[in-house]
N, C-alpha and C positions, 0 to 999 in steps of 0.2 A: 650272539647272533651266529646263525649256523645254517647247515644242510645235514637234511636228516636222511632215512630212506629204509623201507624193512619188508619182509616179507613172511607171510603165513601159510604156509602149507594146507594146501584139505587134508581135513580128517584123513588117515591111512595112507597119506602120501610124506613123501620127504623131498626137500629142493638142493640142488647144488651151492655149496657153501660160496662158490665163484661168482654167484650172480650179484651179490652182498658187493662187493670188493668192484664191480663193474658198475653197480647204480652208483655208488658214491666218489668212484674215480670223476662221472662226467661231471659231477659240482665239486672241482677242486678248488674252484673261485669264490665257493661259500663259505668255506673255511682253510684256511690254509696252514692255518696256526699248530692243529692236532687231529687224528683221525684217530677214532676207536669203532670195535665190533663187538657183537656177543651172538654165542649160538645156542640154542637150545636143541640137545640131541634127542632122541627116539628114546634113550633111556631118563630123561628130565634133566639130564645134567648141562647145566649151565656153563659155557666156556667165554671167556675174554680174551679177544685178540687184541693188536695193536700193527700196524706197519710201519711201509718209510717215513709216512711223516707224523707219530708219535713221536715227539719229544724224548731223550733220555730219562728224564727227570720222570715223567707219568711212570715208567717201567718201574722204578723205585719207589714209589709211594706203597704206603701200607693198606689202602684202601681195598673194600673187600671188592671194586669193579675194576681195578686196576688189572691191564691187559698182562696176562701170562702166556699169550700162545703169536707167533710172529702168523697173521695173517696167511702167509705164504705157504703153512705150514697147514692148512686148515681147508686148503681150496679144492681137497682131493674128496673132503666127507660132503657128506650130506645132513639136513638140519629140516626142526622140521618149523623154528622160529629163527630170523635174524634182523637184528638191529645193525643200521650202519652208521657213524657221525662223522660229519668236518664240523672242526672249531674256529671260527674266528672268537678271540678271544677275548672280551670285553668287561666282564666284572669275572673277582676272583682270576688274577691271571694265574694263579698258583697250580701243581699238575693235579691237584685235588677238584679244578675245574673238571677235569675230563669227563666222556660220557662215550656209550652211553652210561649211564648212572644212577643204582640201586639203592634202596633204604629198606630200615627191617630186617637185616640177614639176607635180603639176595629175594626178600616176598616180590619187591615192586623194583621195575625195572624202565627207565625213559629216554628215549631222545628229543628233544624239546630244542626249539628254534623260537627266539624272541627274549624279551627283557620283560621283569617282571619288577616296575619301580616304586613298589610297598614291598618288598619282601620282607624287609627287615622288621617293621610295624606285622606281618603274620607271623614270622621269627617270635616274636615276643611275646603273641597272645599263644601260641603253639608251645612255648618253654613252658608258661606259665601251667599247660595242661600236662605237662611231663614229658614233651621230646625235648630232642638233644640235635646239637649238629656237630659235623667234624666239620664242613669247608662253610666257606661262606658264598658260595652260589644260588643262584634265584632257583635251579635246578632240584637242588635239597630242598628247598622250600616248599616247592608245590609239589613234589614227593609226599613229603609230610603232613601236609595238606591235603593232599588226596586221601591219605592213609585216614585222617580224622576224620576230615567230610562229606568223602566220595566227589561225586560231582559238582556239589554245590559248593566247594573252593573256590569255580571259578569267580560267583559273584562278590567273590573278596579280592581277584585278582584285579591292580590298576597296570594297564599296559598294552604289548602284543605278545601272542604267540600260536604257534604249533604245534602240538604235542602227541606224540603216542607214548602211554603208559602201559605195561606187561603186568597183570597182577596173576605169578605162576603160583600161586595158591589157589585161586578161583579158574586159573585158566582163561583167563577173560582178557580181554583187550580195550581200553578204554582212547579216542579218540579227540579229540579237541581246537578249534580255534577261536583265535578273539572275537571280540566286540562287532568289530568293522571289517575283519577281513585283512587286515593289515600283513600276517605273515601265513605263508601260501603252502594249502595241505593239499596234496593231490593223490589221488589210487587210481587202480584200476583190477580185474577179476581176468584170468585169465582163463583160454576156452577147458580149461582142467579145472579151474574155480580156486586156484590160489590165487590170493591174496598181495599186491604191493602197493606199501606207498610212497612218499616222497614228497621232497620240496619243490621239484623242478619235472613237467611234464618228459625232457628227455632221456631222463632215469627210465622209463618203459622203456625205452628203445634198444636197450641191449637184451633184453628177456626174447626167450626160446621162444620160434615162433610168433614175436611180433610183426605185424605188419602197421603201418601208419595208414589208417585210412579216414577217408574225408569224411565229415560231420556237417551234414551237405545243409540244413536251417540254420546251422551257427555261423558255416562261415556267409551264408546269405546275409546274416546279420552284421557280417563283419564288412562284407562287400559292397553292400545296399546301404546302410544306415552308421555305419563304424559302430558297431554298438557288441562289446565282449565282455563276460563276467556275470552279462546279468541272469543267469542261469548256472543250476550247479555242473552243468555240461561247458566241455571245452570244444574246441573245433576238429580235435582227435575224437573220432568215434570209439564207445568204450572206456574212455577217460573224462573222468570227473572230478570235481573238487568237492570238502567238505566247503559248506557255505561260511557266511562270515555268520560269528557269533551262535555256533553250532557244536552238538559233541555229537560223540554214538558210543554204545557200549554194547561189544558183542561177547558171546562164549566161542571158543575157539574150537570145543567137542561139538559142536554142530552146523554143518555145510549149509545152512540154510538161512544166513545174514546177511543175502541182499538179494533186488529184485530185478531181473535185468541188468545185473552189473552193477546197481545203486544198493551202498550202505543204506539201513535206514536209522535216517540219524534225526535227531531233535534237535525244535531254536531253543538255545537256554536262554539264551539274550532278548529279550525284547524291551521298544523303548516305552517306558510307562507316561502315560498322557496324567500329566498334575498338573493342570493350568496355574501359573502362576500369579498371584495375588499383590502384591508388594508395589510401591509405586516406580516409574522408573528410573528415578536415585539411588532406589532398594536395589535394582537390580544390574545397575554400572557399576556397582560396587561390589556386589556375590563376584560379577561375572569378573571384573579385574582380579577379585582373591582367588578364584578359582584357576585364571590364567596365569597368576606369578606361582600358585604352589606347581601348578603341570609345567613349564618351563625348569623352575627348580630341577623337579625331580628328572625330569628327560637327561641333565646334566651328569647323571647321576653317573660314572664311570672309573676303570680305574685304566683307563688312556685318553689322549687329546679327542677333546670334541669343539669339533667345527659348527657353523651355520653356512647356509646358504642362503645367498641375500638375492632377489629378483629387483627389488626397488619398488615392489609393491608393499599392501598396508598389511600382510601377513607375515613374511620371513622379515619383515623391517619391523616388528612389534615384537619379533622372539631377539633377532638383532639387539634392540636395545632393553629389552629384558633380560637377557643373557649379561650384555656392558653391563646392568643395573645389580646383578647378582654376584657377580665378577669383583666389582668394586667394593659392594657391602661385605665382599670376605677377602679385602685384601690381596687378592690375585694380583703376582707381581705381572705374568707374560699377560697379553694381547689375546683377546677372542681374533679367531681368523675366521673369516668371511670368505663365501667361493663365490665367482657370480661368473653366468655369459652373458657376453655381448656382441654387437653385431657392426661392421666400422661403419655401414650404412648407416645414419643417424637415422630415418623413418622407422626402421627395425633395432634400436639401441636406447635401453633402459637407464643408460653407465648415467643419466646427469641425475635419474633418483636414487638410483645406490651412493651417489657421490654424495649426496645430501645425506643419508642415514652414514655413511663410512664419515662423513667430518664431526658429525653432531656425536659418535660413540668412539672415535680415537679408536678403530677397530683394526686389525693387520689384513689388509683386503686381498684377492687373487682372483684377474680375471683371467679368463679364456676365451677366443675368439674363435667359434667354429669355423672350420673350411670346407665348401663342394666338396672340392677334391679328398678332404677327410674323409667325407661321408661317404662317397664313394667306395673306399678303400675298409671302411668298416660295414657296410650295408648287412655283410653275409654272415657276421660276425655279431650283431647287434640280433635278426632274428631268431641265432641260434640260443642267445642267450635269453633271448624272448620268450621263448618255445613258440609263439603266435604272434601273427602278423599288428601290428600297433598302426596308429593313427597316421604320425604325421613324423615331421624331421625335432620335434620339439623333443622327443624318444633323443633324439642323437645331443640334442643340447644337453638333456639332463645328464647320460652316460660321460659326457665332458665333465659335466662339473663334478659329477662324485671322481671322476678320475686325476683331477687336477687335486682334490682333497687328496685321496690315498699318496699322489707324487708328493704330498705335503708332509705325509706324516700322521696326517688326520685318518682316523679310523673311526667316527662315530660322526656325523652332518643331520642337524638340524633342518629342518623347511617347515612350509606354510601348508604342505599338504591337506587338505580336508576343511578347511575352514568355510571354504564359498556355499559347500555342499548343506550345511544346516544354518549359513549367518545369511544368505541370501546374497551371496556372489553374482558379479555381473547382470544386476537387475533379475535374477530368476525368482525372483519372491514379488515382483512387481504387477504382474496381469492377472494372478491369482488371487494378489491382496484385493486390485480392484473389483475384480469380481466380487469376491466377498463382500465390498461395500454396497455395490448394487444387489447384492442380492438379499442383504439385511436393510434394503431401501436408505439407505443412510447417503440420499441423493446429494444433497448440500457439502456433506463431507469428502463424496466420491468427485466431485465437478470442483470443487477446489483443488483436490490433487492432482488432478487429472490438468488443471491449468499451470498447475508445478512444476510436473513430468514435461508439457509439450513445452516449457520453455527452458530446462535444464537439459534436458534429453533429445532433446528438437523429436516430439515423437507425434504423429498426428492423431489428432482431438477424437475422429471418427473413430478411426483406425483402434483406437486402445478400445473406447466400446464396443468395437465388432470381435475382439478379441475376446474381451469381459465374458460378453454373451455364449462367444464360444466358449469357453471354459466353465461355465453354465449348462451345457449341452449334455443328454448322455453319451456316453462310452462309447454306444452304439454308434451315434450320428457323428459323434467325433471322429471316428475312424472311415466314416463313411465321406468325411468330407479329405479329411486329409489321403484320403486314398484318391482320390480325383485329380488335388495336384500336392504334388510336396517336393522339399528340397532335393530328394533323391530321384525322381523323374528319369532325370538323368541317365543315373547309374543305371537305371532297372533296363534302359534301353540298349546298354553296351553289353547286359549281362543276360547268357542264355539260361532259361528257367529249365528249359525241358533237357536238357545236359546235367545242370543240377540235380534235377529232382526234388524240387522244393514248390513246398504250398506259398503261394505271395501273401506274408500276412509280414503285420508288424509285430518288430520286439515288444514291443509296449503290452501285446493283447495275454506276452507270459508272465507278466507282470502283475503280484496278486495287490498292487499298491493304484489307487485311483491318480490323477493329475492333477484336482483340481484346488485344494484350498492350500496355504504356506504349509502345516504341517504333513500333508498326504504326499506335496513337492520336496517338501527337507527328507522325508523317509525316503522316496522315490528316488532322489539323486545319491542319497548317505547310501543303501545298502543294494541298488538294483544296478542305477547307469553308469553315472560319470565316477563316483569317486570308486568302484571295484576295480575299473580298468586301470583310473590314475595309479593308485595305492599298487596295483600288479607290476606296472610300468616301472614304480618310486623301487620296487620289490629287486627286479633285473637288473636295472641300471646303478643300482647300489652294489647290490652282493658281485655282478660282475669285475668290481673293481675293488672288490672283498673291503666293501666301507658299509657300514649298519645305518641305515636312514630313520631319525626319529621324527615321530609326529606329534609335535604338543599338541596342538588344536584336536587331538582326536585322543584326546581323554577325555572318557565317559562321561565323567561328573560335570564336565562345560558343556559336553554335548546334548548331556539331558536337560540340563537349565536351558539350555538354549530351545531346544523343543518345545517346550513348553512356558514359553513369554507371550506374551502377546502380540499380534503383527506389524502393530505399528512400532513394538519395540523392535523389530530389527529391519525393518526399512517405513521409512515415510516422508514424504514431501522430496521425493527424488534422491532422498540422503538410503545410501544403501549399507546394509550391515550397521545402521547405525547404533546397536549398545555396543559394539565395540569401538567405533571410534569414537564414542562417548568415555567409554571405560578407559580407553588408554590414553587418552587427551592429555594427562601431564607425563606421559611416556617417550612417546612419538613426535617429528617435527611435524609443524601442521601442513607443510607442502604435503605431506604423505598420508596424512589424516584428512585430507580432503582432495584428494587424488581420484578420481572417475573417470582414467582414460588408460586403466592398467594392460600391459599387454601378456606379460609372464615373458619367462624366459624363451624369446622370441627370435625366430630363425629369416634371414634373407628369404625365403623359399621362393616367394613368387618370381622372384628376381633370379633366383636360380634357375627356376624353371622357364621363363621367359626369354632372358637374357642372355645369362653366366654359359647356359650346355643345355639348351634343350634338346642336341641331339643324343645325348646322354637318355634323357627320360624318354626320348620316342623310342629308343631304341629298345627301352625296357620294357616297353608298352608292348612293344613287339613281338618279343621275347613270352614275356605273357601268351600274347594270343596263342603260338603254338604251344607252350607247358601246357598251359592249363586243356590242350585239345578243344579252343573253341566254345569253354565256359565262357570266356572274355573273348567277347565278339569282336574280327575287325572294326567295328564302327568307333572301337574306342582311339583308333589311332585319329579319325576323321573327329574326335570327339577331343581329343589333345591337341590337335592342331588350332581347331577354334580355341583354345584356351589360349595356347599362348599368342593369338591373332587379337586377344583382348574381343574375340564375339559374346563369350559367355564369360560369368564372371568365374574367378577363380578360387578352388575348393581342394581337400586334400582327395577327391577320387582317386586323381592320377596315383597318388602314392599307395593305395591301397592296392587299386589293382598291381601296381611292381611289387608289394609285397608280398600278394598274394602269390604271387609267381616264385619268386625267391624261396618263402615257405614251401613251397610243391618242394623245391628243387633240392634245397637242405635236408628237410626230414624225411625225403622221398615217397612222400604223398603217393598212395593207391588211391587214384580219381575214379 
């Protein structure tokens, strides 16, 4: 797990070798373990540096990427390629990890971020075909694997990553990330049309002639609806991401690979629709073997790895999966568990983690956020953000990975991704029914329907008026929801003609429909909620230089799940139900039948009501004149009713202070 960053010169042009040495200074928290460079000069020659925090030991390895020029030494030339890494160092701690990292003589050249947990099963059908390796890193791997298959490596790769590959034989640059999105590739063209990229959007910010300016529809989107990721734009104008489950392959001898600042890049990933046939016995059982081999291999390390326990039916199935894998190999120490909690008991999970930490004899560690913490980290957490985020649930999770690294632990499991295609928090629920009414399947839809309203207390009408909506086109969908919707609100504190923004919704850039269980599992997996979560899981790990794994977001569960049937993963009010089918002799049943999860959950209302509201007015405030009146006084009139309990209570407040915040860190040209 790592921080990458590089840069490409236009044709006929050369970059100062100093800019290399600056993008990767500001992700010192991505890796901290090792940092390496390589320059490629005017005359093809290839150089390897290394600086202060290169290891001794990397300088002595025989390897042909091993660094032989002291960075410092290097800052005076110009180049007209360079690659820059930090290592956190995770498999292979040996100085033979290092990168970046070449195969074939010095042909192929990589900086990669991410874990790649089959390497070893490619290792061995790649012997088999006649390569060779000196280290044993995932890094060599997918080298050699590029080198065999080009592009199409990746659909053998199970995992996350990042990667940019160098092939100085073709001249060519090849690009890549995973599946889901899970580890974060950013560029940007500068107005001379070189080339950078990077793990972390603040890496632009030291380049010649940057300015930070506003990405006035995205941050509408962030303002108006909290909705970021779901486009390959960021709220920096100019800056972009490669999407999840995306490559690009360009030629380096020709200035004309991209359009408007956009690589053009291809989905190599997509999720193949195979309805599944099998009855649902057939399929608690694929779906349980599919869930203990990705658990297994997520473990896969050669330092301590943690879990993160919330006390819900996600990080408390990897919880005692992990105990259950633990024990079948004789592990003498204790899995450690991180969790926060809240001492308010209406905001405090601690009595279901207690339940999973007594039933797996597990070595637990809680943390209790504080206001006044939050406070003191606010400006600290956007920078590591690069973009403004949701809510204070950002500051819980940055706790608990930071409570792991105080531990020792450098690798934390969680639950991330699961809701998003098993039908979390009822979201697979008003589209099932739909479905039923819409295949007339009236007898079976009024039965559930009388399920729902007495497990969910949900009203009878109400789910039909929904149904129908979801029934509706596109068109008149939006047509309705623009009349009134949960954001009303917002759009009234926020000046459009300051912006400069079209009022439309996120949704309408969205090439994904809403309406049946599989158009919603694709919808949330690769557009809304899980790219921002997965960004978020992204910051608040690597900040505290700890690697966050996602079982639940291996492919091979993810596809099965896709493509089940809908009543196999919710029905009669039971949600996500093949897994807690699946994991029934796993899990204690308080936990397996749990429907009142909250996540790792923050006091906030309370803080903002109670604890310092003049804290938050005060930043409200603040806002109004940053932002020059984007955020309309009316928002103070519009917080004050919140905390008077007039209206009820939402993260607005928080967005507009972050918004504000972000202006003021990355010095926003509004």
């Amino acid at each position: 797990m790592c921080g990458i960053a590089g840069f490409i010169a236009r044709p006929g042009r050369l970059l100062s070798n100093s800019i290399i040495l600056k993008m990767v200074s500001l992700i010192d928290h991505r890796g901290p373990d090792d940092e390496g460079f390589i320059f490629l000069t005017d005359n093809q020659q290839i150089i390897t540096s290394g600086g202060e925090k290169t290891p001794g030991e990397v300088w002595k390895t025989f390897t042909e990427y091993r660094p032989t020029e002291d960075i410092r030494s290097c800052l005076d030339g110009h180049s007209l390629i360079a690659f820059g890494h930090k290592r956190l160092s995770i498999l292979d701690l040996t100085p033979s990890g290092h990168q970046p990292m070449s195969y074939k003589g010095g042909r192929y050249w990589i900086v990669y971020n991410g874990e790649i947990y089959n390497h070893i099963e490619i290792r061995k059908e790649l012997k088999a075909l006649g390569y060779s390796f000196k280290t044993k890193s995932d890094a060599e791997t997918i080298l050699a694997a590029y080198a065999e298959w080009g592009e199409e490596c990746l659909n053998r790769f199970v995992g996350m990553w990042a990667f940019v590959i160098y092939d100085k034989d073709k001249n060519e640059l090849f690009l890549a990330r995973d599946r889901y999105g899970i580890k974060p590739l950013y560029y940007y063209f500068s107005h001379e049309e070189d080339f950078f990229f990077g793990s972390e959007i603040k890496q632009f910010t030291v380049l010649d002639g940057w300015l930070s300016k506003l990405n006035h529809q995205r941050v509408y989107d962030q303002l108006v609806y909290s909705f970021t990721d779901h486009t390959d734009e960021t709220m920096f104008k100019g800056v972009y991401q490669l999407p999840a489950g995306c490559s690009c392959r360009f030629s380096l001898n020709h200035s004309n690979n991209h359009s408007e600042g956009r690589i053009r890049f291809k989905h190599w990933y997509n999720v193949a629709r195979v309805p599944f046939r099998g009855t649902y016995s057939d399929a608690a059982e694929i779906f349980r073997n599919l869930f203990e081999r990705s658990v297994k291999e997520h473990l896969y390390a050669d330092v301590p790895v943690g879990t993160a326990l919330s006390g819900g039916l996600d990080s408390s199935s990897i919880v005692c999966q992990v105990s259950r894998v633990l024990s079948d190999e004789g592990a003498v120490d204790l899995q450690s568990t991180f969790s926060s909690c809240a001492t308010d008991e209406r905001y405090s999970e601690r009595k279901w983690m207690d339940i999973v930490i007594n039933h797996t004899s597990v070595k637990s560690h809680f943390v209790y956020p504080q206001l006044k913490e939050m406070e003191k980290l606010a400006t600290d957490l956007i920078w590591y953000h690069d973009e403004p985020y949701q809510s204070q649930s950002a500051f819980l999770a940055y706790s608990v990975f930071r409570l792991a690294r105080l531990n020792g632990i450098k690798v934390l499991l969680n639950g991330q991704g699961a809701d998003e295609y098993l039908g979390g928090y009822g979201q697979f629920t008003i589209p099932r029914l739909a479905s039923l009414l819409k295949k007339l399947k009236i007898n079976t839809l009024f039965s559930e329907i009388k399920t729902y309203n007495k497990c969910l207390a949900l009203d009878y009408w109400k789910i039909l008026l929904y149904s129908f909506y979801h029934l509706s086109p596109r068109i008149l969908k939006r047509s309705v929801s623009g009349i009134r919707s949960n954001a009303d609100h917002v759009k009234r504190i926020v000046d459009y003609n300051k912006l400069g923004i079209n009022n439309k919704h996120p949704f309408d850039t969205i090439p994904v429909d809403y309406n049946t269980v599989p158009e919603i599992s694709k919808h949330l997996t690769f557009y809304s909620t899980l790219p921002k979560y997965l960004k978020w899981e992204d910051r608040n790990s690597m900040a505290n230089s700890v690697e966050a794994r996602v079982p639940f977001l291996d492919h091979r569960m993810v596809e099965f799940a896709f493509n089940l049937p809908d009543d196999y993963l919710e029905s009669n009010g039971i949600t996500k139900r093949i897994m807690r089918d699946a994991l029934k002799e796993l899990i204690p049943e308080q936990i397996r039948n749990r429907k009142d999860k909250m996540g790792f959950s923050t006091p906030e209302e309370l803080w903002v009501k109670k604890e310092n509201p003049g804290y938050f007015r005060g930043k409200i405030s603040e806002a109004i004149e940053v932002t020059n009146g984007i955020i309309k006084p009316e928002a103070l009139r519009y917080f004050d009713r919140v905390v008077n309990d007039e209206v009820p209570f939402d993260y607005t407040y928080w967005r507009l202070i972050l918004f504000s915040e972000w202006i003021q860190r990355f010095r926003i040209n509004l």
